[in-house]
Steps between C-alpha positions, in 0.01 A plus 500: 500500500571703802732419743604179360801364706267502855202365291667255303622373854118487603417270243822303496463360824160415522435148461170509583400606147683220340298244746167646410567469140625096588157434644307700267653276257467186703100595562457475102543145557310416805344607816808585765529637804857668610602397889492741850251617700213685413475819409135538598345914482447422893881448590610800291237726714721411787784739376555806650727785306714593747383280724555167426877302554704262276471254756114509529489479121675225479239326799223608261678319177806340547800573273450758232573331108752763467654735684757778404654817699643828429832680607276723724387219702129417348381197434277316249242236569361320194203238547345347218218266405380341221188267420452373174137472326261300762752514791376809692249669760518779714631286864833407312448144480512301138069409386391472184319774301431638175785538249718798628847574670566734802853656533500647867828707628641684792760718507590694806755736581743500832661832630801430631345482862316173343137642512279516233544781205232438284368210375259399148300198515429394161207262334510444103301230283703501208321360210607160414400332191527102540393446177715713286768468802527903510515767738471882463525672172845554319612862428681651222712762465280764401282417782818521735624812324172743662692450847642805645707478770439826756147548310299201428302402780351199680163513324616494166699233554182319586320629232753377239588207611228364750523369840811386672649213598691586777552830720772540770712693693891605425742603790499864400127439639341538106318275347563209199225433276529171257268393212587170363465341185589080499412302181601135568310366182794416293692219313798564790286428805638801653315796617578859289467805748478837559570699736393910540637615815394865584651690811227764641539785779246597756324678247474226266697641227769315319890502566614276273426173404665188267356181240628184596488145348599207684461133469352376857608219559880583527666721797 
């Protein structure tokens, strides 16, 4: 993997990931719905690149989930929201409806001045199997083993491995692309997942990228 120390500090501090994969888990069970305001396609449109400030952000949505900085004075916003099978529609509010889950996230980035960077508005349905109590496919090594970091790009990633669960910005300004797997059908009662968390650049080619595991339910 390229680059390793400043991406390995990417993924370590991102905690979003590790809550996604909690409520994946948790939406196995039953329908859920993760607090904070909506994230509604009509509140995002108000965002201006290089426009918009940290303080009217905040107005829009209150306090980000997460937020980190860097030495040179940028900042990280992190919104995220989560609705589990029959606990979503397109205002933001919880109403019942056909069994799916919708993963929305926001992730804008602060110049030091505190206006708006960039910014990626994301809406997934991962796949969640109530019955089986399953989400996303697990891969194996030689699956794992075609990536190529400074080579493989964005759309064989999807053609390998399928849609995403989760797409968001870094605070180099690049973008982190998940795709989960969460089996919680088991004699343990706890939920077995997978993490693949690819870093792209503008271009949509790989820079590196790592395999986790983690149990869920502990920090």
């Amino acid at each position: 993997m390229c680059c390793y120390n400043s991406i390995h500090s990417v993924f370590s501090m991102n905690k979003t990931l590790q809550l996604s994969a909690m409520l994946l888990a948790v939406g196995l069970l039953a329908g859920c719905e993760s607090p904070g305001r909506s994230l509604a396609r009509s509140a995002v449109d108000q965002i201006r690149d290089g426009r918009t400030t940290k303080a009217e952000v905040e107005k829009i949505f209150g306090e980000p989930m997460q937020m980190t900085k860097s030495p040179a004075g940028h900042t990280l916003y992190l919104y995220q929201r989560f609705y589990g099978p029959d606990r979503y529609n397109p205002s933001g509010y919880a109403a019942p409806r056909r069994d799916e889950s919708n993963l929305l996230l926001l992730s804008i980035l602060f110049n030091p001045e505190g206006v708006v960077q960039k910014h990626l508005y994301s809406h997934t349905q991962p796949n969640i199997d109530r019955i089986q109590l399953s989400t996303g496919r697990k891969l194996g090594q030689e699956e794992l083993g075609r990536i190529t970091p400074q080579k493989t790009t964005r759309a064989e990633l999807a053609g390998w491995f399928g849609p995403h669960v989760s797409e968001e910005l870094t605070l180099s300004g690049h973008r982190l692309v998940v795709w989960y797997y969460a089996d919680a059908y088991n004699f343990s009662g706890r939920a077995e997942v997978q993490a693949l968390e690819v870093l792209l650049d503008d271009a949509g080619t790989v820079l590196s990228f790592r395999v986790t595991k983690r149990d869920p339910w502990r920090n």
